[in-house]
PDB file of the backbone (N, CA, C, O) and the ligand in Angstrom, with CONECT records:
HET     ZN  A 101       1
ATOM      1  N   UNK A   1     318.235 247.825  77.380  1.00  0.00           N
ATOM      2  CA  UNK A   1     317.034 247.611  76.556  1.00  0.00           C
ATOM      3  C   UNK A   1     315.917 247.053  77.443  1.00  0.00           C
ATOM      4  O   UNK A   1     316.012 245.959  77.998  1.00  0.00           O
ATOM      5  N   UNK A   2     314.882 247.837  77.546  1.00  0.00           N
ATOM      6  CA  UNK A   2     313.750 247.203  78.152  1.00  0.00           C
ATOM      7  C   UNK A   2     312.619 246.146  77.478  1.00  0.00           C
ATOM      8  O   UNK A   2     312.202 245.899  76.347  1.00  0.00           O
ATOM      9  N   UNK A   3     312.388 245.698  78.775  1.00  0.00           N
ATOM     10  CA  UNK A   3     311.603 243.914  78.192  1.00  0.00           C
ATOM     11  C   UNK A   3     310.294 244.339  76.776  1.00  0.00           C
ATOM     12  O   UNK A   3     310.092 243.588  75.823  1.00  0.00           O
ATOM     13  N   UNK A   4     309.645 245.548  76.971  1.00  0.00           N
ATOM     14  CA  UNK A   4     308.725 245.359  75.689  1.00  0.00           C
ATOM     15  C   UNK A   4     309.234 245.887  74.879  1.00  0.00           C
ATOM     16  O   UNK A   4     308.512 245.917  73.882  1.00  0.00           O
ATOM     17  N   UNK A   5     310.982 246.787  74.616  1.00  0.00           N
ATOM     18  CA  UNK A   5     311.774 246.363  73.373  1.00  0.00           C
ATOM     19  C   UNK A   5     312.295 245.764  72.620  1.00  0.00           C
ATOM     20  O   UNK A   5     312.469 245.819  71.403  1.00  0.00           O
ATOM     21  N   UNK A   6     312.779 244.651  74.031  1.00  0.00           N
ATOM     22  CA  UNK A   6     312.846 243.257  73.599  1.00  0.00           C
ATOM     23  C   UNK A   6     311.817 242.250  73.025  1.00  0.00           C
ATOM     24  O   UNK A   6     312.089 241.302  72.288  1.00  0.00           O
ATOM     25  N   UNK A   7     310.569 242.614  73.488  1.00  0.00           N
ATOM     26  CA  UNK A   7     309.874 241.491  72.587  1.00  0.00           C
ATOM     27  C   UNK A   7     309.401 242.345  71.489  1.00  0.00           C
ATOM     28  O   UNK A   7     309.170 241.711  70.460  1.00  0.00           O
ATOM     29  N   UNK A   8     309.194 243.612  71.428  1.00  0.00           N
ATOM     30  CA  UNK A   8     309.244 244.228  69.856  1.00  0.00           C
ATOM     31  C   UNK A   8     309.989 243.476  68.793  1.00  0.00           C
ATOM     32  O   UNK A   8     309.510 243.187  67.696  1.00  0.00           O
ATOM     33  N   UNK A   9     311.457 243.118  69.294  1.00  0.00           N
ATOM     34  CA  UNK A   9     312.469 243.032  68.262  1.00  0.00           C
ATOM     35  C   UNK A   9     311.668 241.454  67.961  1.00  0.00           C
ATOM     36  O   UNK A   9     311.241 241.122  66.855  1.00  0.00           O
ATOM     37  N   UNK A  10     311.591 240.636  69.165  1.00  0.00           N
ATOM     38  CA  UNK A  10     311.218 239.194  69.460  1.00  0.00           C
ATOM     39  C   UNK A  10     310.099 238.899  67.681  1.00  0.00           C
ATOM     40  O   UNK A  10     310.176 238.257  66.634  1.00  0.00           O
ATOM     41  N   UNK A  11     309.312 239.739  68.280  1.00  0.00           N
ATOM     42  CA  UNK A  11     308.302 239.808  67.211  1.00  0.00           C
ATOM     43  C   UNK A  11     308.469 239.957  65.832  1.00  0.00           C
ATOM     44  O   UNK A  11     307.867 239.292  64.990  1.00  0.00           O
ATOM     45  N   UNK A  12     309.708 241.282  65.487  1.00  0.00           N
ATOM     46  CA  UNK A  12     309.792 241.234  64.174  1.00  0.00           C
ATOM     47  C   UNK A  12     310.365 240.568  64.176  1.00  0.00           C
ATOM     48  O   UNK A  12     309.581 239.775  63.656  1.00  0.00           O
ATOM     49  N   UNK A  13     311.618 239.746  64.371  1.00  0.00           N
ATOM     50  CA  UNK A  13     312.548 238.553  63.630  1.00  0.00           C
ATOM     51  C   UNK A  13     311.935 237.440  63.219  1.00  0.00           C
ATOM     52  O   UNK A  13     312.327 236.757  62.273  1.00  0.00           O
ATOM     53  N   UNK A  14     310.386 237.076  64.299  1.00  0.00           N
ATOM     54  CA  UNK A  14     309.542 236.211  63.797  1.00  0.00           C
ATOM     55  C   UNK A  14     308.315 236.641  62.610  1.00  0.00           C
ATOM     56  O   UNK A  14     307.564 235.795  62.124  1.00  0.00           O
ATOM     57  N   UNK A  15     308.280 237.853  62.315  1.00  0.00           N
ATOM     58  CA  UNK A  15     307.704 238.173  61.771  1.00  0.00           C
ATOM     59  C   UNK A  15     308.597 237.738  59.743  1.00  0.00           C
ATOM     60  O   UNK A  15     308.267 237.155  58.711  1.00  0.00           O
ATOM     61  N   UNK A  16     309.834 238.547  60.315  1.00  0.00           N
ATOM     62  CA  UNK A  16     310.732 238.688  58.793  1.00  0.00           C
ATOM     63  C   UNK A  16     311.419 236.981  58.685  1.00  0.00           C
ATOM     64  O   UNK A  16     311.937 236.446  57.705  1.00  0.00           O
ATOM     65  N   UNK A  17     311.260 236.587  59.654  1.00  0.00           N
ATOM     66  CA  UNK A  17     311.845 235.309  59.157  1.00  0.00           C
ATOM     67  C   UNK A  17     313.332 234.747  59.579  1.00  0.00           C
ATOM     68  O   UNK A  17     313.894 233.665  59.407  1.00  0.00           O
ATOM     69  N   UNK A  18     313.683 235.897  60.167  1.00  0.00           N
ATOM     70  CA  UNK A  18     315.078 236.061  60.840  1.00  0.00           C
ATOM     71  C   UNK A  18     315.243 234.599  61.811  1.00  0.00           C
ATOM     72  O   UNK A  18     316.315 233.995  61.857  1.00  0.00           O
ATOM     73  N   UNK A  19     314.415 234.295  62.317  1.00  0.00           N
ATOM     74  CA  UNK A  19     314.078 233.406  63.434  1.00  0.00           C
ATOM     75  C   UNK A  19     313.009 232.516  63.334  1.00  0.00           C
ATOM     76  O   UNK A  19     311.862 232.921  63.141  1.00  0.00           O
ATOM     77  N   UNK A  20     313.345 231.110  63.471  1.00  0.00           N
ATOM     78  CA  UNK A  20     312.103 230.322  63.140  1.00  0.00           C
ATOM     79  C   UNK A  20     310.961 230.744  64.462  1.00  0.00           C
ATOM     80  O   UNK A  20     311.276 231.492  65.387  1.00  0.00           O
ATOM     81  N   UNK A  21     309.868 230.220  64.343  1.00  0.00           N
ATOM     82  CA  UNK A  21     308.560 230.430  65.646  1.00  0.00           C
ATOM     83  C   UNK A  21     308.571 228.926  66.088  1.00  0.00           C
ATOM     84  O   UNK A  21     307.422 228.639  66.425  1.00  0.00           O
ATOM     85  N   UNK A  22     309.382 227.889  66.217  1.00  0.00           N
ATOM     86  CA  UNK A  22     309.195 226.585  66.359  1.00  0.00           C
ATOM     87  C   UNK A  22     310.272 226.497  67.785  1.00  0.00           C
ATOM     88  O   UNK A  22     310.848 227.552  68.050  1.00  0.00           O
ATOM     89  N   UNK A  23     310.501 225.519  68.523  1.00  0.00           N
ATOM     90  CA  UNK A  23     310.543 224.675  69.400  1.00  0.00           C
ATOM     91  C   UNK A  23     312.378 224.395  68.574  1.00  0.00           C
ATOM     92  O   UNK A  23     312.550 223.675  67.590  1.00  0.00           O
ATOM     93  N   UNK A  24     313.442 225.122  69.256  1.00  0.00           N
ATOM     94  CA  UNK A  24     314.670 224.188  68.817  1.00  0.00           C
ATOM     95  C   UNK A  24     314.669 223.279  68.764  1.00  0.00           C
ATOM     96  O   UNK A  24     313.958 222.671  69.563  1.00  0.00           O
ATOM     97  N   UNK A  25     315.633 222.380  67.578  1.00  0.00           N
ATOM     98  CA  UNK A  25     315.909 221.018  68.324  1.00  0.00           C
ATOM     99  C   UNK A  25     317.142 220.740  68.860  1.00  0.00           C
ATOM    100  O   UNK A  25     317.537 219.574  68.886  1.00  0.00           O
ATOM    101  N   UNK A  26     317.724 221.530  69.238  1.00  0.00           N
ATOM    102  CA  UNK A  26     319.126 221.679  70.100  1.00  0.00           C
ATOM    103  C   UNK A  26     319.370 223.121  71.013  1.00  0.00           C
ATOM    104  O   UNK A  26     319.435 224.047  70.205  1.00  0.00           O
ATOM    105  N   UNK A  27     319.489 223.502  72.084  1.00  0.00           N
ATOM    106  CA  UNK A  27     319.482 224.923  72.990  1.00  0.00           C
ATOM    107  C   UNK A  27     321.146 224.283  74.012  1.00  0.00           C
ATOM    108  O   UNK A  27     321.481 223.363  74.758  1.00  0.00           O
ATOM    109  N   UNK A  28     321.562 225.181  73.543  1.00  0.00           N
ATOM    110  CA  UNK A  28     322.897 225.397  74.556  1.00  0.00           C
ATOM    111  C   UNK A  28     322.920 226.402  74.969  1.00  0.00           C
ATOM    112  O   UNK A  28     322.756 227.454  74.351  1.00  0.00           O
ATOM    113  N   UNK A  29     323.181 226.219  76.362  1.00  0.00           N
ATOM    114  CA  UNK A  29     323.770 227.335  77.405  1.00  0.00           C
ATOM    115  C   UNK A  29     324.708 228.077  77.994  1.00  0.00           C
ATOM    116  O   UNK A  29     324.116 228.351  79.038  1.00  0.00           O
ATOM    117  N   UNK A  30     325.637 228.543  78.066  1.00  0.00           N
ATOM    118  CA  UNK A  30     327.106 228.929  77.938  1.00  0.00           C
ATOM    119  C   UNK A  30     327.060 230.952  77.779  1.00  0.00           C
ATOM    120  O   UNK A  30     326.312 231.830  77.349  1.00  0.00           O
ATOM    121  N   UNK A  31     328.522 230.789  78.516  1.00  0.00           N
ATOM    122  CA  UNK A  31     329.010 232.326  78.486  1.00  0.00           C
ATOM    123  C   UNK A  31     329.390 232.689  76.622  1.00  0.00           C
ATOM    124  O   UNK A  31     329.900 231.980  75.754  1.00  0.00           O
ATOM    125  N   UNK A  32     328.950 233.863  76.604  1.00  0.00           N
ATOM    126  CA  UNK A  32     329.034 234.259  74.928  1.00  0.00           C
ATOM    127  C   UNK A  32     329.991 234.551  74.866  1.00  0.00           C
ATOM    128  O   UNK A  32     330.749 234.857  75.787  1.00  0.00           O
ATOM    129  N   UNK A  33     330.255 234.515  73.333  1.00  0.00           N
ATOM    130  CA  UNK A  33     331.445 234.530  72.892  1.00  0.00           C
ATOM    131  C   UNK A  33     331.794 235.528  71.766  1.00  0.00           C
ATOM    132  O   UNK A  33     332.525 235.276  70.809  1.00  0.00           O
ATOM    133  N   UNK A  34     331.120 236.784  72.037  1.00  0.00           N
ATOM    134  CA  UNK A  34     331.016 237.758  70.878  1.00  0.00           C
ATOM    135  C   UNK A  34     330.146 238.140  69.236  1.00  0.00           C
ATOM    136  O   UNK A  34     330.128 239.049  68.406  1.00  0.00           O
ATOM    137  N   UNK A  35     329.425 236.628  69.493  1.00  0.00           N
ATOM    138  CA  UNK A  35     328.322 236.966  68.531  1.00  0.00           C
ATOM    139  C   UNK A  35     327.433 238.003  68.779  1.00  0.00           C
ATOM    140  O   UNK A  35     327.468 238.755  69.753  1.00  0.00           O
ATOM    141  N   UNK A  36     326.779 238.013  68.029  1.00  0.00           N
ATOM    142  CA  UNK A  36     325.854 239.273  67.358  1.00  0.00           C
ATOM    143  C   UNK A  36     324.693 238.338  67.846  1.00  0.00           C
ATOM    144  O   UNK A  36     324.527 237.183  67.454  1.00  0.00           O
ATOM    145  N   UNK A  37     323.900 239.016  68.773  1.00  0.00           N
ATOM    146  CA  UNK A  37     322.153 238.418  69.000  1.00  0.00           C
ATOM    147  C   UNK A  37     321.563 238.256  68.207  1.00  0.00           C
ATOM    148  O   UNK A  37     321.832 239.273  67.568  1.00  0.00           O
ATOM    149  N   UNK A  38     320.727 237.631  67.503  1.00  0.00           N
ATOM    150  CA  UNK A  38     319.802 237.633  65.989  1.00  0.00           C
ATOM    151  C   UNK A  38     318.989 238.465  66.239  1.00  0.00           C
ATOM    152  O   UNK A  38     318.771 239.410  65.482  1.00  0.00           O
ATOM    153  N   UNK A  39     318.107 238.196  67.848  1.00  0.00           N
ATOM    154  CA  UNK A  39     317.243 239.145  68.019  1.00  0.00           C
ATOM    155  C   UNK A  39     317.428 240.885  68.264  1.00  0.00           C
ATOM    156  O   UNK A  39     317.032 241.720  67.451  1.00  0.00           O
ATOM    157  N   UNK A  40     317.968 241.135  69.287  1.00  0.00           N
ATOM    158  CA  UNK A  40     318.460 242.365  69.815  1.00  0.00           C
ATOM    159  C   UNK A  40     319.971 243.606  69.350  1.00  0.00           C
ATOM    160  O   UNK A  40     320.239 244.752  69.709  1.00  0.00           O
ATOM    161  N   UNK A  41     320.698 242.529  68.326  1.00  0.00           N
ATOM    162  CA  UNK A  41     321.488 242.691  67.073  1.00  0.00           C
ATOM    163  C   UNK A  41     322.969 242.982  68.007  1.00  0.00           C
ATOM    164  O   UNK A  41     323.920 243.346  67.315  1.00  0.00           O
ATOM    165  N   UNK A  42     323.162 242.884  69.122  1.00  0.00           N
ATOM    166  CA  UNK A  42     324.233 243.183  70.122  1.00  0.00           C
ATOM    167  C   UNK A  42     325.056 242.431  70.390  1.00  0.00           C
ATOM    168  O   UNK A  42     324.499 241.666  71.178  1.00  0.00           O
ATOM    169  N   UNK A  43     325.960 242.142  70.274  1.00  0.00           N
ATOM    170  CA  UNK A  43     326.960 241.072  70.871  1.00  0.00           C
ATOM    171  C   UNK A  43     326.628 240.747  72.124  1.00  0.00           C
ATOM    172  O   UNK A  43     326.223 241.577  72.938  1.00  0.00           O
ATOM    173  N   UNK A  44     326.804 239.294  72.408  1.00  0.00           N
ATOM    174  CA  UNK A  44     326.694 239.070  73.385  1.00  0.00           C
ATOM    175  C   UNK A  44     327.969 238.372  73.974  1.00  0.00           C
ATOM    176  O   UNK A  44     328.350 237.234  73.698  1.00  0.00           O
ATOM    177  N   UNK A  45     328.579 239.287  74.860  1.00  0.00           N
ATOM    178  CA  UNK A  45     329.902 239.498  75.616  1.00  0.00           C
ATOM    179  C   UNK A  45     330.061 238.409  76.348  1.00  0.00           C
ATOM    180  O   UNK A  45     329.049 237.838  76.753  1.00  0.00           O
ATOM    181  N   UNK A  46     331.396 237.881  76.677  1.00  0.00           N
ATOM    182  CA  UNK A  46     331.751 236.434  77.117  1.00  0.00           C
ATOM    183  C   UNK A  46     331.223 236.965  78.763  1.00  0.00           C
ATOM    184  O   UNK A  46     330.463 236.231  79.395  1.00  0.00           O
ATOM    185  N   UNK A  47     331.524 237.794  79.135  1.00  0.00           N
ATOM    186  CA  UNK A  47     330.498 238.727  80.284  1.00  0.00           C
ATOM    187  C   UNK A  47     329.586 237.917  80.808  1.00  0.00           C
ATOM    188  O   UNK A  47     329.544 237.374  81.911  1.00  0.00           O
ATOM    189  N   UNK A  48     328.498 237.881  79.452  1.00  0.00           N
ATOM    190  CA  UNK A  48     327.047 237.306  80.006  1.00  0.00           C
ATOM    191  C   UNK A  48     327.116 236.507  78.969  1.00  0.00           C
ATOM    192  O   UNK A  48     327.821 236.367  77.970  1.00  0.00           O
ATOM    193  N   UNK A  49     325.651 235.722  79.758  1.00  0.00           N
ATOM    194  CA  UNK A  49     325.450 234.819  79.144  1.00  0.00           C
ATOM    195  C   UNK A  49     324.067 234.004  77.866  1.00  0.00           C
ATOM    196  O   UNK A  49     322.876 234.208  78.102  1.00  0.00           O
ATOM    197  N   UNK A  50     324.391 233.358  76.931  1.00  0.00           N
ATOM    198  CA  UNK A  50     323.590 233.195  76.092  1.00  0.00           C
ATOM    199  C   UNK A  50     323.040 231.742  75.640  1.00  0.00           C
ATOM    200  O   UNK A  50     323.600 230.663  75.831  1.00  0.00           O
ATOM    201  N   UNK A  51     321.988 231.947  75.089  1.00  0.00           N
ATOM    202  CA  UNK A  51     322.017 230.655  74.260  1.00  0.00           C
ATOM    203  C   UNK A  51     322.281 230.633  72.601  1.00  0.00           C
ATOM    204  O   UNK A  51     321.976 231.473  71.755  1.00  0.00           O
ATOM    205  N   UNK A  52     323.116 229.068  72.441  1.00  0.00           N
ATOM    206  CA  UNK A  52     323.161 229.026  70.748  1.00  0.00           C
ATOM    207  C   UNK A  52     321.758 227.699  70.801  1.00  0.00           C
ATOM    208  O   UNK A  52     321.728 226.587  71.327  1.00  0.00           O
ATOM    209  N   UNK A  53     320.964 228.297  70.176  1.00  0.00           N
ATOM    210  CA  UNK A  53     319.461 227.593  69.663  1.00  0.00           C
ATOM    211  C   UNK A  53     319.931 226.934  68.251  1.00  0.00           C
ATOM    212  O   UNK A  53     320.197 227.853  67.476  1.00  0.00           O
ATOM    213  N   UNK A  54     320.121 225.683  67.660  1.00  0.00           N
ATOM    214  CA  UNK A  54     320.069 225.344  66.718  1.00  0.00           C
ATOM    215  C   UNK A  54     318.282 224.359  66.064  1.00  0.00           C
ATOM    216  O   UNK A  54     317.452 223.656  66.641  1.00  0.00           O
ATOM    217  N   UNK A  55     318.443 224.856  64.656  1.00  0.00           N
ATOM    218  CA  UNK A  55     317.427 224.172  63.942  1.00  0.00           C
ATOM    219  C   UNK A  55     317.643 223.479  62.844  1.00  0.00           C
ATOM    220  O   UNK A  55     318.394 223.899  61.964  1.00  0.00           O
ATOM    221  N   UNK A  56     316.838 222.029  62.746  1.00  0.00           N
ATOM    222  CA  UNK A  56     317.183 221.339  61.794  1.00  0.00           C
ATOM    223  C   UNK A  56     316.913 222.132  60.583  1.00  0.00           C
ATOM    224  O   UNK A  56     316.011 222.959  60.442  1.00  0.00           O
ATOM    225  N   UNK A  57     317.978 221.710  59.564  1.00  0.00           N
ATOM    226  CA  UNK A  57     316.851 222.463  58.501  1.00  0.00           C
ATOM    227  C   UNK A  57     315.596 221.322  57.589  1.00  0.00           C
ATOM    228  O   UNK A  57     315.440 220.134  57.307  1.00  0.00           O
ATOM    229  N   UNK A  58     315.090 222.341  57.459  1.00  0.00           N
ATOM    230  CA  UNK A  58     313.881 221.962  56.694  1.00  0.00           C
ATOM    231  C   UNK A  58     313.336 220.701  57.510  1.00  0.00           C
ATOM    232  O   UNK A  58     312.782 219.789  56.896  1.00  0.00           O
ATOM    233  N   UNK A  59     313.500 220.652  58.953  1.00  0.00           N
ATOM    234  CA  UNK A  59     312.454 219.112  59.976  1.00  0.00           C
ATOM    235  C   UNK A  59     313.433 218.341  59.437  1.00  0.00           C
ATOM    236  O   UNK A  59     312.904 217.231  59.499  1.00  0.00           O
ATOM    237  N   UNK A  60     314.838 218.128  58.798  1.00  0.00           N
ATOM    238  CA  UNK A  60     315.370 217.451  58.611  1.00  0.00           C
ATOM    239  C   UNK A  60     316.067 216.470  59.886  1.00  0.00           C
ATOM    240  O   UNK A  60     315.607 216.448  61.027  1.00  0.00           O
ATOM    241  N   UNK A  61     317.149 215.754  59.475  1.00  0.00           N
ATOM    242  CA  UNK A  61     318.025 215.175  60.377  1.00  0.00           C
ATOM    243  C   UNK A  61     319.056 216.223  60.973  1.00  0.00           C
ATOM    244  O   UNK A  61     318.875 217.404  60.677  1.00  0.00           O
ATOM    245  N   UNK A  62     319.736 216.007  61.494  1.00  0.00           N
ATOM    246  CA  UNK A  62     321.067 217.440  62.387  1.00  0.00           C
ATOM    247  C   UNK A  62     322.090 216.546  61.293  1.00  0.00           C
ATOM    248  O   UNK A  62     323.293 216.783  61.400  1.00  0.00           O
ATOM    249  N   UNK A  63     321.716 215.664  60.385  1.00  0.00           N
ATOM    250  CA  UNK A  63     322.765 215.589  59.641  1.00  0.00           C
ATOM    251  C   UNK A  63     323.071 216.250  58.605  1.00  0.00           C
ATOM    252  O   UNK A  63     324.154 216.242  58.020  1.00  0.00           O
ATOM    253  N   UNK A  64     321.599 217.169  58.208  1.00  0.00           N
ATOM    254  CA  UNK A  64     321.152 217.800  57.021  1.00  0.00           C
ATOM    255  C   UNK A  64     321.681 218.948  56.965  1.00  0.00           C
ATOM    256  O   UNK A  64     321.704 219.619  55.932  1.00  0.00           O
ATOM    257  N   UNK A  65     322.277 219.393  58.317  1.00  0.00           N
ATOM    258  CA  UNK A  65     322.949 220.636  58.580  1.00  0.00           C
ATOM    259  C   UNK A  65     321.925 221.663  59.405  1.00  0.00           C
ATOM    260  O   UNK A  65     320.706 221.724  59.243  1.00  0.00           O
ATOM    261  N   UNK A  66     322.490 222.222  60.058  1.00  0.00           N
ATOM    262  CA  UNK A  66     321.881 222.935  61.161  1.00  0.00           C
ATOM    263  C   UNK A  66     321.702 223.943  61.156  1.00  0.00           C
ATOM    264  O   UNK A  66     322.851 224.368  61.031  1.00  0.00           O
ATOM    265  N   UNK A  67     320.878 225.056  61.213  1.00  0.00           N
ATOM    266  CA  UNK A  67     321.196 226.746  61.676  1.00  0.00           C
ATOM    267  C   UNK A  67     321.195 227.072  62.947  1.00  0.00           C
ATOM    268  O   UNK A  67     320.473 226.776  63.899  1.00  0.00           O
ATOM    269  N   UNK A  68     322.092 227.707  62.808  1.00  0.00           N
ATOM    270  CA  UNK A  68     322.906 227.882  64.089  1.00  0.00           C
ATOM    271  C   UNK A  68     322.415 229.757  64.725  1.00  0.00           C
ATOM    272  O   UNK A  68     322.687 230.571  63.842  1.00  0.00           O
ATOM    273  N   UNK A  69     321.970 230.237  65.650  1.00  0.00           N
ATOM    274  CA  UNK A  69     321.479 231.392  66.365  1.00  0.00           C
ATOM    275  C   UNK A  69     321.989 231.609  67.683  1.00  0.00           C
ATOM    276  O   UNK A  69     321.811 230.766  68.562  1.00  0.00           O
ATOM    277  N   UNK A  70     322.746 232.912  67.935  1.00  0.00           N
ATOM    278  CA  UNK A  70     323.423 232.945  69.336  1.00  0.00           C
ATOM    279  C   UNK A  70     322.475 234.327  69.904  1.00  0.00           C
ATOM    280  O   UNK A  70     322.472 235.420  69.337  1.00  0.00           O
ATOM    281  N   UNK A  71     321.800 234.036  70.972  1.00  0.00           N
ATOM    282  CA  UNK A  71     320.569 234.835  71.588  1.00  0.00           C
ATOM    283  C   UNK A  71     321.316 235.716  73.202  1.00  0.00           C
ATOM    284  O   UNK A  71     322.447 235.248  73.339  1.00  0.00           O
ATOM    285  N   UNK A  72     321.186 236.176  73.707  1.00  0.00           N
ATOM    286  CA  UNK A  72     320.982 236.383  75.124  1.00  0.00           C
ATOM    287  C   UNK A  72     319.779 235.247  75.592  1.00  0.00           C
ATOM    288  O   UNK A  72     318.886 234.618  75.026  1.00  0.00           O
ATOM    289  N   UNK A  73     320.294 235.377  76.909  1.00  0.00           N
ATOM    290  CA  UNK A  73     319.117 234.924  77.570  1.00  0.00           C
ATOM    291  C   UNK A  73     318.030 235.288  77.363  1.00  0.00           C
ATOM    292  O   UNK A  73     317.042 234.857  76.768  1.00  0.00           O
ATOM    293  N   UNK A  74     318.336 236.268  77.999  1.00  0.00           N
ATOM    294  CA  UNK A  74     316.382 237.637  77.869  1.00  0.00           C
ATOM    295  C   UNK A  74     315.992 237.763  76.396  1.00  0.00           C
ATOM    296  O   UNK A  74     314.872 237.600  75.912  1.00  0.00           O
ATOM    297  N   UNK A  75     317.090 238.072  75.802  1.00  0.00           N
ATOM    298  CA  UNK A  75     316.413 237.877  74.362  1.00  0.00           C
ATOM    299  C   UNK A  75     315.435 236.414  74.266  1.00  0.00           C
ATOM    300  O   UNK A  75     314.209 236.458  74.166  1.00  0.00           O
ATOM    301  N   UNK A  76     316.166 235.242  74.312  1.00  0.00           N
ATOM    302  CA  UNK A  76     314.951 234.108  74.121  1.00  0.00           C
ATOM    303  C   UNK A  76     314.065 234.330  74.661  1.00  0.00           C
ATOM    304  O   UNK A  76     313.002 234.301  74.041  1.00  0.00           O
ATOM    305  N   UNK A  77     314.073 234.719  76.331  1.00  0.00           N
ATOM    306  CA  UNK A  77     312.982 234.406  76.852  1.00  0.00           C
ATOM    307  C   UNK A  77     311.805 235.691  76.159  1.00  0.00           C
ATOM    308  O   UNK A  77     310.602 235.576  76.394  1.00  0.00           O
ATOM    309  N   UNK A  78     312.257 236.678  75.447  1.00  0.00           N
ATOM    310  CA  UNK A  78     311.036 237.487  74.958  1.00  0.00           C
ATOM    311  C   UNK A  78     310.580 236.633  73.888  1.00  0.00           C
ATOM    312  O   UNK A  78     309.434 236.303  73.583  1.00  0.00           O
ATOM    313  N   UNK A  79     311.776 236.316  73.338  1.00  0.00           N
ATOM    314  CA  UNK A  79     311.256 235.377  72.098  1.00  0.00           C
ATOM    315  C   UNK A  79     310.018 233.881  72.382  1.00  0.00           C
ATOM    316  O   UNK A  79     308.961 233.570  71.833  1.00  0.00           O
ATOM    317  N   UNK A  80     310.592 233.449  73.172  1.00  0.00           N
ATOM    318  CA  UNK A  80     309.942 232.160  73.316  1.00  0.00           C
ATOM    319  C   UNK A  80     308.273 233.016  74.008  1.00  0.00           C
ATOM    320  O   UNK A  80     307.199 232.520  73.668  1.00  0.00           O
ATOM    321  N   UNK A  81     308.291 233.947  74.706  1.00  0.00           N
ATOM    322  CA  UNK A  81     306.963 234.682  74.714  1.00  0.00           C
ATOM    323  C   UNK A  81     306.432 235.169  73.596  1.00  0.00           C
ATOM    324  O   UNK A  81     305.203 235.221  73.628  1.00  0.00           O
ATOM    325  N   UNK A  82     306.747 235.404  72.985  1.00  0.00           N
ATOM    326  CA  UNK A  82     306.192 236.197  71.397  1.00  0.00           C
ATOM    327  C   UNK A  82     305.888 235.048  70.401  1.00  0.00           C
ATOM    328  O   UNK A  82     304.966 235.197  69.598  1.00  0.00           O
ATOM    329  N   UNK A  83     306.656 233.854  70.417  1.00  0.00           N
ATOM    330  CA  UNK A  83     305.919 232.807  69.275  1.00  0.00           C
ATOM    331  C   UNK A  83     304.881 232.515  70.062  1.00  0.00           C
ATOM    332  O   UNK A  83     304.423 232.758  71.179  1.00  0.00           O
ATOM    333  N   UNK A  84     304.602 231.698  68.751  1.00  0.00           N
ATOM    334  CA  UNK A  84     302.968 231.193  69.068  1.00  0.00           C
ATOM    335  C   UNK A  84     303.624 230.231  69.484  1.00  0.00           C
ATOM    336  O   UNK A  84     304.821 229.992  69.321  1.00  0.00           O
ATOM    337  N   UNK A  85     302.394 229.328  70.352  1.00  0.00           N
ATOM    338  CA  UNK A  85     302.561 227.849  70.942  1.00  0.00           C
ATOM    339  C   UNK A  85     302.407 226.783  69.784  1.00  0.00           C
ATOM    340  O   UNK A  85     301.556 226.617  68.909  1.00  0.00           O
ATOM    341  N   UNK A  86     303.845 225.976  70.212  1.00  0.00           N
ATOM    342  CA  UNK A  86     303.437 224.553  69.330  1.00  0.00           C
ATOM    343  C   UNK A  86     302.587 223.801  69.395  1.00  0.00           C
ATOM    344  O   UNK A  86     302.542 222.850  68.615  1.00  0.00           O
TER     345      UNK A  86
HETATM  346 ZN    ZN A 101     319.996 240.017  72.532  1.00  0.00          ZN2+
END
């Protein structure tokens, strides 16, 4: 998948809602583990490697419960290009 397919997708997930446009408040780094990308919809194979981006919900506490998103790398990084700045 090439980089301005990737931020195509980047764009709609922020567009539909799939994906917040905000600043995680938790990013882990680690070899994947067979999830499904939110953005790029592909598993991402213990192979390579990804991030799980979590968000409070609702600006809450991480006690409030979290959503949880397992990305590729490149996927974020189109993503984190495609939101707007905080
Ligand atoms: Zn991906």
């Amino acid at each position: 998948m090439d980089e301005e397919t990737l931020r195509e997708r980047a764009r709609t997930v922020l567009q539909n809602g799939k994906l917040p446009g905000r600043t995680p408040d938790r990013t882990w780094g680690g070899p994947g583990v067979g999830a499904p990308c939110t953005i790029c919809e592909l598993p991402v194979r213990s192979t390579e490697m990804e991030f799980e981006i979590q968000f409070a919900r609702d600006g809450g506490t991480p006690q409030a419960g979290l959503d949880k998103y397992h990305v590729h790398i490149r996927c974020f990084a189109a993503w984190e290009f495609e939101r707007p700045a905080a």
